[in-house]
C-alpha positions in Angstrom: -6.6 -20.7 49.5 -5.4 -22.9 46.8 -4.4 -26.5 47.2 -1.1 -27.2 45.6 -3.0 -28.7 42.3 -5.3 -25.8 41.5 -1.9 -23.5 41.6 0.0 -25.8 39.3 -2.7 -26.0 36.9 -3.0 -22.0 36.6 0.2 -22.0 36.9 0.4 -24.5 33.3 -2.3 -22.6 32.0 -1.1 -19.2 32.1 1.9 -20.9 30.3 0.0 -22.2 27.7 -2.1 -18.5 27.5 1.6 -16.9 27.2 2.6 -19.2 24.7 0.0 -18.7 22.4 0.6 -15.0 23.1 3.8 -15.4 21.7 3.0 -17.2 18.9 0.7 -14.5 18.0 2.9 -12.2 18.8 5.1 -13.1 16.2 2.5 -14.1 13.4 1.6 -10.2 14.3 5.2 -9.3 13.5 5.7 -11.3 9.9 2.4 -9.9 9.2 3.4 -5.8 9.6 6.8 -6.5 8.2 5.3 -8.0 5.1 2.6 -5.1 5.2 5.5 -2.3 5.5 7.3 -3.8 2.1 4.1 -3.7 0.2 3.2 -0.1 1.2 6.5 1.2 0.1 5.7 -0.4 -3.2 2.5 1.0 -4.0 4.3 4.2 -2.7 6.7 3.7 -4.9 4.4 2.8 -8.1 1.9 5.7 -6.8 5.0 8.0 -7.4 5.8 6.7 -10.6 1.9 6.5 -12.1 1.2 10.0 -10.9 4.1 11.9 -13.1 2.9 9.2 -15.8 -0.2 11.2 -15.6 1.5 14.2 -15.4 3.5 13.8 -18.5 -0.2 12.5 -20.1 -1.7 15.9 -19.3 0.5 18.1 -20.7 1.3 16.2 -23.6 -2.7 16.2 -24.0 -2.9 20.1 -23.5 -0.6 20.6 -26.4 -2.1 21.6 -29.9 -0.7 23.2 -33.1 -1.2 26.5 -32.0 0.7 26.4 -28.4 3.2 23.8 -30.0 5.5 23.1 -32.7 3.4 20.3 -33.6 1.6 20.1 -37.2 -2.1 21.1 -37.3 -2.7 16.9 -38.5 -1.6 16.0 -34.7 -4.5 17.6 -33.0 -6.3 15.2 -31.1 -9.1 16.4 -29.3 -9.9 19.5 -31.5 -13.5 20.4 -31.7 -14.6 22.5 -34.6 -17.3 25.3 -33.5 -19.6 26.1 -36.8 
């Protein structure tokens, strides 16, 4: 059986364990919140980089003969012999 001491002091310290619970508890909280607003901008940017690249490609895959571009704006033409 416990004296009347031994309770009081689990008693304080399970206050104390909750406390710091808490505490982390809501460090925890900030933490995800400020997580959840970064991933929706990298989301956001990871939208607008991949139809960058998109726009990239096909401006790539056009040449003078599948375009109305002069033959002078080729870029990546290789002559065969």
């Amino acid at each position: 059986m416990l004296t009347v001491q031994q309770a009081v002091f689990t008693v304080e310290s399970l206050i104390s364990k909750v406390q710091q619970q808490k505490q982390l508890i809501h460090q925890l909280v900030q933490e995800n919140e400020h997580l959840r607003h970064e991933i929706k901008q990298l989301r956001k940017e990871n939208e607008q980089l991949k139809y960058r690249v998109q726009e990239l490609e096909a401006r790539t895959k056009k040449n003078s003969s599948n375009s109305h571009l002069p033959p002078s704006s080729d870029r990546f033409h290789t002559h065969s012999s």
